[in-house]
N, C-alpha and C positions, 0 to 999 in steps of 0.2 A: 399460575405457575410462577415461581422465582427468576428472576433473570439478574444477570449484573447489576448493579444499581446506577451504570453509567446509562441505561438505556433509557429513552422518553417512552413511556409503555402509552400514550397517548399519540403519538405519531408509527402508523403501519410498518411503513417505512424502515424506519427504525427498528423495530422490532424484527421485522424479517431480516434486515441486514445480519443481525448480530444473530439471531437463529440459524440460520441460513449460511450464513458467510463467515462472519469474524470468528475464527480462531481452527476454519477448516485448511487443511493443508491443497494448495494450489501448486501445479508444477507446469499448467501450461506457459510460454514463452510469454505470448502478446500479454496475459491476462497477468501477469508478472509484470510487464511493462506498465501495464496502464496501471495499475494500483499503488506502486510505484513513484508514478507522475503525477495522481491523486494524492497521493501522502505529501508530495513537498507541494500541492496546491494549499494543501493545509496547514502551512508553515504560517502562525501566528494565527489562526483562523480554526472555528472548531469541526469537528469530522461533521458535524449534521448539517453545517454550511456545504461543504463539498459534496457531503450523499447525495443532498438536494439537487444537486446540479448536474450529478454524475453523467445524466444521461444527454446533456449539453453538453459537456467533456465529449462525451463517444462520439456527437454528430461532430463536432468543429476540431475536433484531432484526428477525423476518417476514421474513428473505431479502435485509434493508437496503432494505425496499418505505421509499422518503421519506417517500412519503404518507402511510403508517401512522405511521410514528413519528414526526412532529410532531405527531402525536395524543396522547401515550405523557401516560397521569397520572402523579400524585404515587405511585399506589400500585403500575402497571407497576413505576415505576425501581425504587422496593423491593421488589417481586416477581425484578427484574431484579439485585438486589441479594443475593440470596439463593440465587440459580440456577449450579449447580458445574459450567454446561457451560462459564461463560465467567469471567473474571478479574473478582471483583469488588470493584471499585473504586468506590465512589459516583462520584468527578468524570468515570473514563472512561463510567463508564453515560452518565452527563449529556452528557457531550460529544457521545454519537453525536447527540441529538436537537439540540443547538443547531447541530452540524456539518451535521445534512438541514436544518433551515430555514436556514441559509447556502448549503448545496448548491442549495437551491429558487432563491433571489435569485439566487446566479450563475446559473443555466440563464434564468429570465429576461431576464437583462440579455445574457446573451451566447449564449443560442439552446442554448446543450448545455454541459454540466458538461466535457466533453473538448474542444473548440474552445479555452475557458476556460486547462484545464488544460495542455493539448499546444503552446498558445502560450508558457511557460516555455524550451520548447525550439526556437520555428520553425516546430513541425507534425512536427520529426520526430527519430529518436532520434540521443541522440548516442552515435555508436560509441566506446569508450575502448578503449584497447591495453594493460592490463597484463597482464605477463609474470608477477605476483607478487601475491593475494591482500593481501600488505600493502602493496602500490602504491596499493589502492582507497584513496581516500577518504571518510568519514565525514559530510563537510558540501562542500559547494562554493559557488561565487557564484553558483549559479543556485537552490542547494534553499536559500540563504539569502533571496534576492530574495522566490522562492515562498514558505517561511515566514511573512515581513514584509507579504508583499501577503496570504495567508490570514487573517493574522491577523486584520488590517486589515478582510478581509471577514467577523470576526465566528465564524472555525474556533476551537477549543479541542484542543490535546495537537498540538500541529504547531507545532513546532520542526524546525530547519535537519535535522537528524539526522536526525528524521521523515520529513521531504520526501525525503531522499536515500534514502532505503529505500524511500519510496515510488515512487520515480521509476525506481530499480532492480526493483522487483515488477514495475508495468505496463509495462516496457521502456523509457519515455523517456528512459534511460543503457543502456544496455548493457555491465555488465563483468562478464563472462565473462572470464578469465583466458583470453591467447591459447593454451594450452595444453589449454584447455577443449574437449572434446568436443563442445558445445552449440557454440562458438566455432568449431572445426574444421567444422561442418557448416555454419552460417552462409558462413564464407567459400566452403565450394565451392559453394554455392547462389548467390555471387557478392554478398551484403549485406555 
């Protein structure tokens, strides 16, 4: 089977991610948060480093529970800071906790973290057509927009780049390369 050409077809891993996940549409809250807080761990860093670790991330951020970690002391972060399941970076540790009490205020104000989020796009994903891996784009006017309005709302490590990776994990892009397996089955499901 064909797949993106960005995928290591020799690591499982990998492969089920991008079957499986990248470019399905997510609207749960937490699972928006934590993908989210994954993407800016991958700020200078490639997505196969962070997959790998993913499931370090879930144990040492309590599963991306909000509520817990706008608790998180002085002495968590540095517990967190010293912990080889996940990248550590003092600003990304920080970011996850000032990024959940931003995540709080928007659910607040706009009733759910994916209402919020999913309005970048309309409510719903935008289909793309490349034929070619290097057609994808990197940043667009909308993971720019979103960027500028996050920032605004108070995010850390959410940059235009960011957002578009991000918006590519929970599906609200879809580029699947039309050559794509994932791609090929979408379409005869008729999406």
């Amino acid at each position: 089977m064909k797949r993106c050409d960005w995928v290591k077809l020799d690591e499982p891993l990998y492969v089920e991610y991008h079957d499986k996940e990248w470019g399905v549409p997510v609207y749960d809250d937490q699972h928006l948060f934590e993908m989210l807080c994954l993407e800016g761990a991958q700020a200078g860093l490639s997505w196969w480093t962070i997959l790998q670790k993913r499931e370090g991330y879930r144990e040492a951020f309590d599963q991306f529970d909000v509520e817990k970690i706008i608790h998180y002391t002085a002495d968590k972060l540095e517990e967190l800071q010293q912990d080889t399941r996940i990248v550590r970076n003092k600003l990304k540790i920080a970011s996850v906790v000032t990024n959940a009490k931003a995540y709080l205020q928007i659910q607040e104000k706009h009733g759910s973290f994916s209402d919020y989020i999913w309005g970048f796009v309309d409510h719903k994903p935008v289909m793309n057509e490349w034929a070619s891996i290097k057609e994808v784009p990197v940043t667009t006017e909308i993971s720019d927009r979103m960027s500028k309005q996050l920032k605004k709302d108070g995010f850390k490590f959410i940059g235009s780049t960011i957002c578009y990776s991000f918006m590519q994990a929970v599906g609200m892009v879809n580029d699947h390369t039309t050559d794509c397996c994932c791609r090929q089955k979408e379409l005869a499901d008729g999406n």
